[in-house]
PDB file of the backbone (N, CA, C, O) and the ligand in Angstrom, with CONECT records:
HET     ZN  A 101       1
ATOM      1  N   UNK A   1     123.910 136.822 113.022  1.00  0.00           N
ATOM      2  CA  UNK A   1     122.459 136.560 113.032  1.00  0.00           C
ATOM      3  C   UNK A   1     122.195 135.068 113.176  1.00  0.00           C
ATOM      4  O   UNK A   1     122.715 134.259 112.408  1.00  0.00           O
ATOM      5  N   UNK A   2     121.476 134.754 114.052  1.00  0.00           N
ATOM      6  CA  UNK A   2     120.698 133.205 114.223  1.00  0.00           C
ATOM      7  C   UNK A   2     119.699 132.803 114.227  1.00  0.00           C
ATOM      8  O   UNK A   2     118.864 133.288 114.990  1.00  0.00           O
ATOM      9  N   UNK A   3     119.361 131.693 113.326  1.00  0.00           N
ATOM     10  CA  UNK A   3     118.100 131.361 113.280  1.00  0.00           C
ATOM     11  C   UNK A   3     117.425 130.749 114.507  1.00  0.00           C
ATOM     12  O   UNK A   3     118.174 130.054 115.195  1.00  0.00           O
ATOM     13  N   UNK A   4     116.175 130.866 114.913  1.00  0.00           N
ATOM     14  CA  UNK A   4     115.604 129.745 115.718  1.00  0.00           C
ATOM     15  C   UNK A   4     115.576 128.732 115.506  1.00  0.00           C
ATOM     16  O   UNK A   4     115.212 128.531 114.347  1.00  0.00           O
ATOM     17  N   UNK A   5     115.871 127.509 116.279  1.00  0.00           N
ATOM     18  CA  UNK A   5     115.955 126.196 116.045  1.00  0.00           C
ATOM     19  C   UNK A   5     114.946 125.613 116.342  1.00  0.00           C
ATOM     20  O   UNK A   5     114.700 124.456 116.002  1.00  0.00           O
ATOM     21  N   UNK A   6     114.006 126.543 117.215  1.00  0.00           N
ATOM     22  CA  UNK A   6     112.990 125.465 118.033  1.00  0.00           C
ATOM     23  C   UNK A   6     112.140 124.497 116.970  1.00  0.00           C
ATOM     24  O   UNK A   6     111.670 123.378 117.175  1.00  0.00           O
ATOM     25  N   UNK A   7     112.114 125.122 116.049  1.00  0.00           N
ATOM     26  CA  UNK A   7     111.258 124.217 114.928  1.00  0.00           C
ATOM     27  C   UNK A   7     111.944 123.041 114.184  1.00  0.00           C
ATOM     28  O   UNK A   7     111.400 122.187 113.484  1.00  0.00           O
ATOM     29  N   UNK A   8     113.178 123.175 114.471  1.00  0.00           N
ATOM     30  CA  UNK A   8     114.416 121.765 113.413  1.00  0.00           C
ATOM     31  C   UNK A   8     114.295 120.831 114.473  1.00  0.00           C
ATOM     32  O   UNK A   8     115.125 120.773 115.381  1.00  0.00           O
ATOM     33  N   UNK A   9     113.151 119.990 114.387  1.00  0.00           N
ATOM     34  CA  UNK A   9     113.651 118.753 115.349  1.00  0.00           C
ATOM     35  C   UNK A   9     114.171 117.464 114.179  1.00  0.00           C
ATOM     36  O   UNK A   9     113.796 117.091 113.068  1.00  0.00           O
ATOM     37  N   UNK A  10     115.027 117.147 114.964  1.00  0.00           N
ATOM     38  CA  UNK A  10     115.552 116.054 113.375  1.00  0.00           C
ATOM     39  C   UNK A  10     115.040 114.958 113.894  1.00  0.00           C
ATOM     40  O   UNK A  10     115.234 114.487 115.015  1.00  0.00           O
ATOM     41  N   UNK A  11     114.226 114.480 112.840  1.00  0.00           N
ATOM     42  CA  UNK A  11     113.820 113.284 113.415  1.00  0.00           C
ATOM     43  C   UNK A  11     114.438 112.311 112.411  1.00  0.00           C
ATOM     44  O   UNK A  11     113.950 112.161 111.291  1.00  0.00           O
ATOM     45  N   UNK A  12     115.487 111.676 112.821  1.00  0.00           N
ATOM     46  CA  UNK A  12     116.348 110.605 112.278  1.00  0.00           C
ATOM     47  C   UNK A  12     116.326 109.566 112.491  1.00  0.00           C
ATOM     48  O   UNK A  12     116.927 108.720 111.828  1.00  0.00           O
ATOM     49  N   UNK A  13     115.576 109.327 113.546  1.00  0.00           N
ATOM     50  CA  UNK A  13     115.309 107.514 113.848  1.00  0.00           C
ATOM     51  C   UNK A  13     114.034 107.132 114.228  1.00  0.00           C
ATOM     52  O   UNK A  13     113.441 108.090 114.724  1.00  0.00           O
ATOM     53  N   UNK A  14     113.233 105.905 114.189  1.00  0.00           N
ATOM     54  CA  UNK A  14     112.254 105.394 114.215  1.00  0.00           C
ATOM     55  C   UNK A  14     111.161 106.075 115.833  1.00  0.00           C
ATOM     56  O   UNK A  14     109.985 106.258 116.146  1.00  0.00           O
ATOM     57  N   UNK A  15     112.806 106.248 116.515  1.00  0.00           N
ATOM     58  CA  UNK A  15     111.818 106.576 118.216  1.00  0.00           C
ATOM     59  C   UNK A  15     111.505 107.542 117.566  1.00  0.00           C
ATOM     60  O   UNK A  15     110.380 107.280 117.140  1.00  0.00           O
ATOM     61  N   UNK A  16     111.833 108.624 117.178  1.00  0.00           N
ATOM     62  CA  UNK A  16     111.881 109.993 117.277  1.00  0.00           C
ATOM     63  C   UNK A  16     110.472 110.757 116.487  1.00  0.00           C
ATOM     64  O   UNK A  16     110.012 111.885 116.664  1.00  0.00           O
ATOM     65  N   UNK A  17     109.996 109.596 115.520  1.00  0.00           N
ATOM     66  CA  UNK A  17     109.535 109.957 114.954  1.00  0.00           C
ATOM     67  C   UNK A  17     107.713 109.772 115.599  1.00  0.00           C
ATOM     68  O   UNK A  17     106.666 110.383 115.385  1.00  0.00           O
ATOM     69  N   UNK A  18     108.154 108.468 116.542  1.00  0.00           N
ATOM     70  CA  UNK A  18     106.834 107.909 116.924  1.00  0.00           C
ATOM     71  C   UNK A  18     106.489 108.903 118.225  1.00  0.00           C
ATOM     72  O   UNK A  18     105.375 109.210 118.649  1.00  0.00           O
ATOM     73  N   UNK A  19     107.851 109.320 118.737  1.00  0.00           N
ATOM     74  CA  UNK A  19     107.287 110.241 120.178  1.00  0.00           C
ATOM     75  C   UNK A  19     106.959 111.344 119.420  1.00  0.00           C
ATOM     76  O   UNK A  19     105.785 111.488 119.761  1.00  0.00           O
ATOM     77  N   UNK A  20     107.279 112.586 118.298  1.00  0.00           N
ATOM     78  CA  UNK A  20     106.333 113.089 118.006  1.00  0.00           C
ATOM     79  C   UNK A  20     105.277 113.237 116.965  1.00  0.00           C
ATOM     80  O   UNK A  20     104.723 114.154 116.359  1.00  0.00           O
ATOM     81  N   UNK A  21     105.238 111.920 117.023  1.00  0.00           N
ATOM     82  CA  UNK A  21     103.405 111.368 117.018  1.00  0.00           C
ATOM     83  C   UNK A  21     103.406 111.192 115.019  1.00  0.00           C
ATOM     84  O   UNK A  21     102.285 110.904 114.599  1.00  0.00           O
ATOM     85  N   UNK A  22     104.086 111.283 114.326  1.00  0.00           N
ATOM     86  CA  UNK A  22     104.802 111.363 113.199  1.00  0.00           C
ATOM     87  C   UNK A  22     104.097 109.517 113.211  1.00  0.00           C
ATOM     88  O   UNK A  22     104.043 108.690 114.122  1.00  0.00           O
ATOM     89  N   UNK A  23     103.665 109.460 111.788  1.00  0.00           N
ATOM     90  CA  UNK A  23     103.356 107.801 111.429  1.00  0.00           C
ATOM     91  C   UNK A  23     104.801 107.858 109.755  1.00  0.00           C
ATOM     92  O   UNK A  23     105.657 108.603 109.276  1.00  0.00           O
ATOM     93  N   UNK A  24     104.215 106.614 109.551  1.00  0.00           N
ATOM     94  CA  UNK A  24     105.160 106.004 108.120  1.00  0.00           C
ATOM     95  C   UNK A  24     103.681 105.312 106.920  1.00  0.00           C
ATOM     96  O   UNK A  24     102.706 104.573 107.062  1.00  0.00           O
ATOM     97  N   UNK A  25     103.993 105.702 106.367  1.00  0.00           N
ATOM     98  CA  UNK A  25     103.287 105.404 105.166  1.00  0.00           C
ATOM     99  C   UNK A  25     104.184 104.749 104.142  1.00  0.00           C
ATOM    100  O   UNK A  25     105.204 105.321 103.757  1.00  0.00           O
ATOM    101  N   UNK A  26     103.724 103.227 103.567  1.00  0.00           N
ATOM    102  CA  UNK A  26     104.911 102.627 102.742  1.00  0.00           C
ATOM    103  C   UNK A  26     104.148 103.083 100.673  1.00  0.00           C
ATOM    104  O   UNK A  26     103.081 103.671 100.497  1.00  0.00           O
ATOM    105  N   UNK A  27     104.722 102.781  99.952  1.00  0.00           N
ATOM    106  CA  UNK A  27     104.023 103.101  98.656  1.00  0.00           C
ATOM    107  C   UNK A  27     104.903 102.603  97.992  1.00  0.00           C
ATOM    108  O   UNK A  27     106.054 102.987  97.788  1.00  0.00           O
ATOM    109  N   UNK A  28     103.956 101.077  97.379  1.00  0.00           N
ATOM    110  CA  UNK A  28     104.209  99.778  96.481  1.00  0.00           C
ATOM    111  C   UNK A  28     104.440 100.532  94.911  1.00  0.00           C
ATOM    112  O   UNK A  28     103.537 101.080  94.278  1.00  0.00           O
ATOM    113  N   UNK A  29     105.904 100.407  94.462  1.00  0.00           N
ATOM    114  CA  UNK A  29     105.879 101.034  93.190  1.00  0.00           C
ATOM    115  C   UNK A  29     105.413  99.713  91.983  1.00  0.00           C
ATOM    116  O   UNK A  29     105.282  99.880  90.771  1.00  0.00           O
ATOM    117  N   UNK A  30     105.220  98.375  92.777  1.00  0.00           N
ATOM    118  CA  UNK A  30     104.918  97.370  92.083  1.00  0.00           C
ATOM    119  C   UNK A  30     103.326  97.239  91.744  1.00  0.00           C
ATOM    120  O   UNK A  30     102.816  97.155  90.627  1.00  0.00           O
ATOM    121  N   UNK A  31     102.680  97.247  93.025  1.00  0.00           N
ATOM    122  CA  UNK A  31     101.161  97.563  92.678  1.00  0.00           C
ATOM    123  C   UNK A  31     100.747  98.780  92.973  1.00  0.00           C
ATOM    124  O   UNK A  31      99.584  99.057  92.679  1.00  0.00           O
ATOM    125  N   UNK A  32     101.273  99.412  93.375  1.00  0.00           N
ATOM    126  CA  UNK A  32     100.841 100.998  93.187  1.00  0.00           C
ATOM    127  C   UNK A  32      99.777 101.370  94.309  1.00  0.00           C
ATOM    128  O   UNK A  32      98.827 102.062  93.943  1.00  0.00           O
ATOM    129  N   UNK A  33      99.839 101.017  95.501  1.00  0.00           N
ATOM    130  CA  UNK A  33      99.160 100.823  96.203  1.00  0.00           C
ATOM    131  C   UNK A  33      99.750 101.382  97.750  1.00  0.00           C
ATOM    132  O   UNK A  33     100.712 100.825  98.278  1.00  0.00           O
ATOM    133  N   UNK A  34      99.120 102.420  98.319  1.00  0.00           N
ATOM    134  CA  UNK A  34      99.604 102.775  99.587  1.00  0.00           C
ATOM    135  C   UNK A  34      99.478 101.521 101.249  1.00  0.00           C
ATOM    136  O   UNK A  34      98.599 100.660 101.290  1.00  0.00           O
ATOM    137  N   UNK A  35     100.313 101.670 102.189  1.00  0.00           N
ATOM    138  CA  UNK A  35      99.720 100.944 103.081  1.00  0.00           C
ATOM    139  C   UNK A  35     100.498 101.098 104.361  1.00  0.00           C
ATOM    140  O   UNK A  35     101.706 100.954 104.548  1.00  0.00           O
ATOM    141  N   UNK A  36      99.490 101.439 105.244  1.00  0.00           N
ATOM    142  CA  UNK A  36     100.037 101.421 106.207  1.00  0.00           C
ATOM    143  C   UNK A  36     101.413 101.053 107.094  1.00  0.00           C
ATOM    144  O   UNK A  36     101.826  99.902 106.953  1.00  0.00           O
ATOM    145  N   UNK A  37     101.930 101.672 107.724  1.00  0.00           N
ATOM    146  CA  UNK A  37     103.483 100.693 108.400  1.00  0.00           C
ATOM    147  C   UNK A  37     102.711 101.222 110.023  1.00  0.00           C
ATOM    148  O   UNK A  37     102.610 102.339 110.530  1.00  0.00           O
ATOM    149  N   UNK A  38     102.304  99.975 110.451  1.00  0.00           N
ATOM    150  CA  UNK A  38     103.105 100.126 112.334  1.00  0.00           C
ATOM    151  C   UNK A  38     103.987 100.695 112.500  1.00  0.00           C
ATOM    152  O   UNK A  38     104.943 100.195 111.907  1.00  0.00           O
ATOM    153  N   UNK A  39     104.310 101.883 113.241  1.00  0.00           N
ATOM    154  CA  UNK A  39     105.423 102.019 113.778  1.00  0.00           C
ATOM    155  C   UNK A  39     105.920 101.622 114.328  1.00  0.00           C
ATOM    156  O   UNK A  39     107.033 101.251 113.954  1.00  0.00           O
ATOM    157  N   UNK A  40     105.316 101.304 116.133  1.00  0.00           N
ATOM    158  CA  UNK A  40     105.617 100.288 117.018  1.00  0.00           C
ATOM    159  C   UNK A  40     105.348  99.010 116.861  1.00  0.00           C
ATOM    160  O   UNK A  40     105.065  98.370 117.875  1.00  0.00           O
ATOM    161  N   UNK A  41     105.364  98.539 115.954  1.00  0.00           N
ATOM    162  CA  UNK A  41     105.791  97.504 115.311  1.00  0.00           C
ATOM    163  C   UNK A  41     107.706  97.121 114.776  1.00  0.00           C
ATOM    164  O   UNK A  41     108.696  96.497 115.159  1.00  0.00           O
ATOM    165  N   UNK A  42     107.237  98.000 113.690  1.00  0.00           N
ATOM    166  CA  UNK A  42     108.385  98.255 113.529  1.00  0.00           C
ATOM    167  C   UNK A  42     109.339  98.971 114.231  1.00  0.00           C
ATOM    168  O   UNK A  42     110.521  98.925 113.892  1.00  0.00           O
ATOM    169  N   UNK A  43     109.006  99.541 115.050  1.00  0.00           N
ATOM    170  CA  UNK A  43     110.529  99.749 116.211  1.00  0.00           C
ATOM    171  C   UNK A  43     111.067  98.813 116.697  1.00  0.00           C
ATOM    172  O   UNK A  43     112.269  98.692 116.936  1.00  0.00           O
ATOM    173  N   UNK A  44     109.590  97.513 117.025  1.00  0.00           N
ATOM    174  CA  UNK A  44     109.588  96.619 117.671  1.00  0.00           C
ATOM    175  C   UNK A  44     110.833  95.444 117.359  1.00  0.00           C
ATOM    176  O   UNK A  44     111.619  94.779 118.033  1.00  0.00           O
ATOM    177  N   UNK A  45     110.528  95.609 116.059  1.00  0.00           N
ATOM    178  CA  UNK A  45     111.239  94.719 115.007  1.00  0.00           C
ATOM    179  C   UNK A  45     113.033  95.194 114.954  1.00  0.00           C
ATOM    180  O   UNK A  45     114.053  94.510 115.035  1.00  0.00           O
ATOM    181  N   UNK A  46     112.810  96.644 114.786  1.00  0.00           N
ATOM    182  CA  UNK A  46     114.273  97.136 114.288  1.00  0.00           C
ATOM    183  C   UNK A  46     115.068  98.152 115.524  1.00  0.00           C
ATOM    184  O   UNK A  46     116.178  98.555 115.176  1.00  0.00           O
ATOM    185  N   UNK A  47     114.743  98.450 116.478  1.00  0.00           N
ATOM    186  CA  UNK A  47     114.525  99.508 117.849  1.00  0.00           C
ATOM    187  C   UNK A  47     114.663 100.657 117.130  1.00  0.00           C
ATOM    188  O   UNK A  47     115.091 100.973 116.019  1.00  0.00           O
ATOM    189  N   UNK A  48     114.052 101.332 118.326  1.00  0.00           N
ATOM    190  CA  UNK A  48     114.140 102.853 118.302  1.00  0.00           C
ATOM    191  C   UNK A  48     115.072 103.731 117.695  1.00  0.00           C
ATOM    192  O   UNK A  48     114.666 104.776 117.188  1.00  0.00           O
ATOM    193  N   UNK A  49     116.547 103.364 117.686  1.00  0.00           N
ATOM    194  CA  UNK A  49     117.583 103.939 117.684  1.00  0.00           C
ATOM    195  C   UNK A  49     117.903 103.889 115.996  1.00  0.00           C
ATOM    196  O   UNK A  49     118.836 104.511 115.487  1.00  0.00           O
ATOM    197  N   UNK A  50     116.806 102.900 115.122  1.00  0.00           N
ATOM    198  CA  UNK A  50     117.345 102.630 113.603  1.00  0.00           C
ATOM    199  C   UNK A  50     116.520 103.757 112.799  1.00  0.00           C
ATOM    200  O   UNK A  50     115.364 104.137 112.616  1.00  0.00           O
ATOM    201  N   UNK A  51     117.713 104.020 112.473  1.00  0.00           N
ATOM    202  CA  UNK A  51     117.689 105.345 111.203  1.00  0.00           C
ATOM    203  C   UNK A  51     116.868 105.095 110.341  1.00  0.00           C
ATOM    204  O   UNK A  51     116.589 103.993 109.869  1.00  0.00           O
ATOM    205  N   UNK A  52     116.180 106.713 109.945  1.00  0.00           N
ATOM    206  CA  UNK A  52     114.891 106.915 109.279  1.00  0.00           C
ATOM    207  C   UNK A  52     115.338 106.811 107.747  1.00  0.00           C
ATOM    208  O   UNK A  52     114.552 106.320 106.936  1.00  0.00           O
ATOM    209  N   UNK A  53     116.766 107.333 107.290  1.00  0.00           N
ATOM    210  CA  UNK A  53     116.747 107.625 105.600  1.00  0.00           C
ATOM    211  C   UNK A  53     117.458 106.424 105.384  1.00  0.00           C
ATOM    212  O   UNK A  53     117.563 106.098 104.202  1.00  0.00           O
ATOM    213  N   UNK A  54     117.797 105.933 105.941  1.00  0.00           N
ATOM    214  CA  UNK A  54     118.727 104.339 105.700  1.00  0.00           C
ATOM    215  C   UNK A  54     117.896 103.199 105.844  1.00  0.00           C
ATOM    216  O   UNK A  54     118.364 102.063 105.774  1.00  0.00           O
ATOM    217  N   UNK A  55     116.567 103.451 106.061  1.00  0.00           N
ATOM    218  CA  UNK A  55     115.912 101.931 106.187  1.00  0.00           C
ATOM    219  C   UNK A  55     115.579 101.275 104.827  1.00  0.00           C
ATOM    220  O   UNK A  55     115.387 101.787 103.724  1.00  0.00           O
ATOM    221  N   UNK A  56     115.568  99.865 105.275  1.00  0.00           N
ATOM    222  CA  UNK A  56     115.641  99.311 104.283  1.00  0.00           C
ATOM    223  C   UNK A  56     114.126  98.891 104.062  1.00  0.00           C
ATOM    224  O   UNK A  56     113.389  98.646 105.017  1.00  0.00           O
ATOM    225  N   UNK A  57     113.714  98.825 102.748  1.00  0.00           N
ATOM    226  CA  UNK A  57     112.203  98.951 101.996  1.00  0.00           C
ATOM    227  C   UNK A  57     111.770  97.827 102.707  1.00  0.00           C
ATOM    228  O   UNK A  57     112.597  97.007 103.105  1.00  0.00           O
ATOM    229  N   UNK A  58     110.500  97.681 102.928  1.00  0.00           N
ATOM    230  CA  UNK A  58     109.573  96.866 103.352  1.00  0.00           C
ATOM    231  C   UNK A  58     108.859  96.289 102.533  1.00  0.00           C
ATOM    232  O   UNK A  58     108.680  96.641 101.367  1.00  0.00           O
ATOM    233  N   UNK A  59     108.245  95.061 103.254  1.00  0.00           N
ATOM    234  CA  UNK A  59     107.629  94.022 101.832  1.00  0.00           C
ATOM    235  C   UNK A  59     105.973  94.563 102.103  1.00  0.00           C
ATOM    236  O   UNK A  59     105.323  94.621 103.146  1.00  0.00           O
ATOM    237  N   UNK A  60     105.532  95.011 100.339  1.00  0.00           N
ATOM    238  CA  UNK A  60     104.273  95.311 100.471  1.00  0.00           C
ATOM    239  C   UNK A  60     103.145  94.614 101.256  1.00  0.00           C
ATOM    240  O   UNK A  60     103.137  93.386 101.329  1.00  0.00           O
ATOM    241  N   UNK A  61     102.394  95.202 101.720  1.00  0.00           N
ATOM    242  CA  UNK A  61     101.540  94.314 102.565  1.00  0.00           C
ATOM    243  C   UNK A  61     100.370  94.066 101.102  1.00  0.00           C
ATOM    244  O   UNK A  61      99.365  93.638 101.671  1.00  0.00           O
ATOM    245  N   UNK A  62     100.208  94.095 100.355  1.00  0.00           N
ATOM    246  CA  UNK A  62      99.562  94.509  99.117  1.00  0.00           C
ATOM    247  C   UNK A  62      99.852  93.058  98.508  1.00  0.00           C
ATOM    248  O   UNK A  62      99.085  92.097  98.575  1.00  0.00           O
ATOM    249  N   UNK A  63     101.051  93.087  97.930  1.00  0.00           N
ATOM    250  CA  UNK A  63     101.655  91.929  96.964  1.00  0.00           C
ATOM    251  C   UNK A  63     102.799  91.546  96.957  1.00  0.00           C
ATOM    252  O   UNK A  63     103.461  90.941  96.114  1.00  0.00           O
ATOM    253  N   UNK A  64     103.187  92.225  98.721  1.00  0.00           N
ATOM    254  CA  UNK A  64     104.518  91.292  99.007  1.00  0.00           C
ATOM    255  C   UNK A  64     105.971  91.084  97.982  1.00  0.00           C
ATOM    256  O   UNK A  64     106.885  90.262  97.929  1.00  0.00           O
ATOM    257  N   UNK A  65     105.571  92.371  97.207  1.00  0.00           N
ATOM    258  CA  UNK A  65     106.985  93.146  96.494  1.00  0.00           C
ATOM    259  C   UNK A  65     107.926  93.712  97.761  1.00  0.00           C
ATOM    260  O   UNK A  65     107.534  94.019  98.887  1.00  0.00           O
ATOM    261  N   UNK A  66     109.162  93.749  97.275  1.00  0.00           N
ATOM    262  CA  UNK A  66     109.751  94.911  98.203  1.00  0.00           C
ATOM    263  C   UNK A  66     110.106  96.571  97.174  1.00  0.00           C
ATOM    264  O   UNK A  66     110.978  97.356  97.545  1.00  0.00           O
ATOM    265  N   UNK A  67     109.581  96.719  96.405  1.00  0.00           N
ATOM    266  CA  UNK A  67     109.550  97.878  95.474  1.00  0.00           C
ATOM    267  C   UNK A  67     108.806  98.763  96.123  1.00  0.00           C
ATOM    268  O   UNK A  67     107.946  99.516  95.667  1.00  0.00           O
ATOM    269  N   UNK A  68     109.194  98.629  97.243  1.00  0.00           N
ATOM    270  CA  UNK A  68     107.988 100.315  98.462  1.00  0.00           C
ATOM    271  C   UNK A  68     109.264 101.163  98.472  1.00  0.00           C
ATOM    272  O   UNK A  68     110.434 100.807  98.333  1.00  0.00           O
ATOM    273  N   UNK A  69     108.508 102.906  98.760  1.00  0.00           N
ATOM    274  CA  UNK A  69     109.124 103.693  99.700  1.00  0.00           C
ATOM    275  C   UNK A  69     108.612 104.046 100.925  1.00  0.00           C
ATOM    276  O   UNK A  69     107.448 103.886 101.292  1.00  0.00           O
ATOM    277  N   UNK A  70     109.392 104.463 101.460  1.00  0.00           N
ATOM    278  CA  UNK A  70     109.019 105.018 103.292  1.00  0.00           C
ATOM    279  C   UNK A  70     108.430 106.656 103.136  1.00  0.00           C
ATOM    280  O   UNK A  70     109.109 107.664 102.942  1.00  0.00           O
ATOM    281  N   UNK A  71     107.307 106.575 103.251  1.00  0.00           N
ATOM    282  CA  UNK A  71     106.885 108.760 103.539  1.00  0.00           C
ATOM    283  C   UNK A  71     106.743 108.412 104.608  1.00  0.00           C
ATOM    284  O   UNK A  71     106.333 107.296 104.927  1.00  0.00           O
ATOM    285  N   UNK A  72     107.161 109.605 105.613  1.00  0.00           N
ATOM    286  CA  UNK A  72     107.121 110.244 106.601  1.00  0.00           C
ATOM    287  C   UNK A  72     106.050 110.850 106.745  1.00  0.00           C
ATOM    288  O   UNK A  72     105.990 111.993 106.292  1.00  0.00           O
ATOM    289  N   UNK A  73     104.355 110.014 107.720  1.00  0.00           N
ATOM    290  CA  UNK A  73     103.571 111.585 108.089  1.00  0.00           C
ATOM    291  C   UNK A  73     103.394 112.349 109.110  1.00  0.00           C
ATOM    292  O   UNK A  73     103.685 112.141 110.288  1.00  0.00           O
ATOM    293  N   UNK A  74     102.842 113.361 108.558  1.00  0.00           N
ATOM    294  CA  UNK A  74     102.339 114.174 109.672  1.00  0.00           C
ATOM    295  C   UNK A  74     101.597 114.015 110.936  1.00  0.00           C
ATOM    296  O   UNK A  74     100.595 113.301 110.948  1.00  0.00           O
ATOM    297  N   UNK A  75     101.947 114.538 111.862  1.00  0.00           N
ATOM    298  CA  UNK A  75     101.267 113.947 113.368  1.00  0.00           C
ATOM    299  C   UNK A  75      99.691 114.495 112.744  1.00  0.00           C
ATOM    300  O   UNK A  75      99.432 115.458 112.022  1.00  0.00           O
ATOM    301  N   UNK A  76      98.745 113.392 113.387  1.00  0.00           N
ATOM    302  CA  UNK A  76      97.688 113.762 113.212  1.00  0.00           C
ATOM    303  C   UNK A  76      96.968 115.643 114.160  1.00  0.00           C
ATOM    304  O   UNK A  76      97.525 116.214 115.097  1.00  0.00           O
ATOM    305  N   UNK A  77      96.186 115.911 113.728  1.00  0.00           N
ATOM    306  CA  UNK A  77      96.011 117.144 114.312  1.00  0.00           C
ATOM    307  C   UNK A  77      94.773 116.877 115.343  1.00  0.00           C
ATOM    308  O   UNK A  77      93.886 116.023 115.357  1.00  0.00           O
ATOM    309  N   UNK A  78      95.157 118.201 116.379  1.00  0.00           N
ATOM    310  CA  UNK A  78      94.248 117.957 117.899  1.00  0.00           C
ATOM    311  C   UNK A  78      95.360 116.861 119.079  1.00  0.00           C
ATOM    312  O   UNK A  78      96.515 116.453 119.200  1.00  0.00           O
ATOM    313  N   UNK A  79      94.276 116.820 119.604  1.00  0.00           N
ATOM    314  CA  UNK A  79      94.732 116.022 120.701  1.00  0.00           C
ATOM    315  C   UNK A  79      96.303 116.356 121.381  1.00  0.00           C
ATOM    316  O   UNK A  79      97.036 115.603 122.023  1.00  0.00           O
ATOM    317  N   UNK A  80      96.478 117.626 121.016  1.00  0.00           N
ATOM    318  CA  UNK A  80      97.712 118.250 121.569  1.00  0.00           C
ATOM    319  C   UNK A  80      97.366 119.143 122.742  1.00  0.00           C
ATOM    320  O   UNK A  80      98.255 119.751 123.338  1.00  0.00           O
TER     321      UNK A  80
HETATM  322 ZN    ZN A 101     102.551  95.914  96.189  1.00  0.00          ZN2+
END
């Protein structure tokens, strides 16, 4: 018996996540404060090819801690 795969897309690196349409959300455990991440920015910075669970924390745009994590979101809905 096999499962369908069509739904496991692994998205493991920064391209992968921006072609399907997937953003990053950072969250300051120092000020407690959500904030945006560029993606294409940050691809810009690190390329396409750099791994999603291995990145290294980003400095809050908040208070310029590096005590963030990386969430993964959801592609916005429509426009499909
Ligand atoms: Zn902060």
């Amino acid at each position: 018996m096999r499962y369908p795969v069509a739904d496991l897309v692994v998205l493991d690196t920064l391209g992968k996540l921006h072609a399907r349409g997937h953003g990053l959300t950072g969250y300051c455990r120092s000020c407690r404060r959500y904030f945006a991440v560029p993606l294409p920015t940050l691809i810009a910075a690190r390329g396409a090819n750099s791994p999603v669970v291995r990145i290294r924390p980003l400095k809050c745009a908040g208070c310029g801690e590096r005590e963030t994590e990386i969430r993964i979101t959801a592609p916005s809905k429509g426009g499909g």
